[in-house]
N, C-alpha and C positions, 0 to 999 in steps of 0.2 A: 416285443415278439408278437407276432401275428399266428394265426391260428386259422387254417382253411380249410374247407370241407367242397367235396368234388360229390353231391349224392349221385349222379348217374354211373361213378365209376369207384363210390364207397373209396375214395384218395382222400387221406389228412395231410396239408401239407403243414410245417411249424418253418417259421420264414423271424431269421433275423437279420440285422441290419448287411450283415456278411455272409451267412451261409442260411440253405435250406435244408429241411427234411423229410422226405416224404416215405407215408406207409398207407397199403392198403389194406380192407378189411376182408381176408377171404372167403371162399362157398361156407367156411365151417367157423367164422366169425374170430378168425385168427388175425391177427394183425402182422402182413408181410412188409419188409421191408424192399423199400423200392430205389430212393436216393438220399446219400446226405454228401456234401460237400458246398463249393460255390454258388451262391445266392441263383436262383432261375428267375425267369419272369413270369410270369402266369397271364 
């Protein structure tokens, strides 16, 4: 599993071999959900 950090846009993505995940961290340091399903490419 891979693990990726976006800082200009505070994105975590969690990336495995099938699917991704991604969340971001909001104005109040919340962590939103953004995608999970089929792997993306970055």
């Amino acid at each position: 599993m891979a693990i990726i950090y976006e800082e200009s846009g505070r994105v975590f993505t969690l990336q495995t071999s099938t699917s991704s995940y991604q969340m971001k961290a909001g104005e109040h340091d919340v962590l939103l959900h953004l995608y999970y399903g089929e792997k993306i490419e970055l």
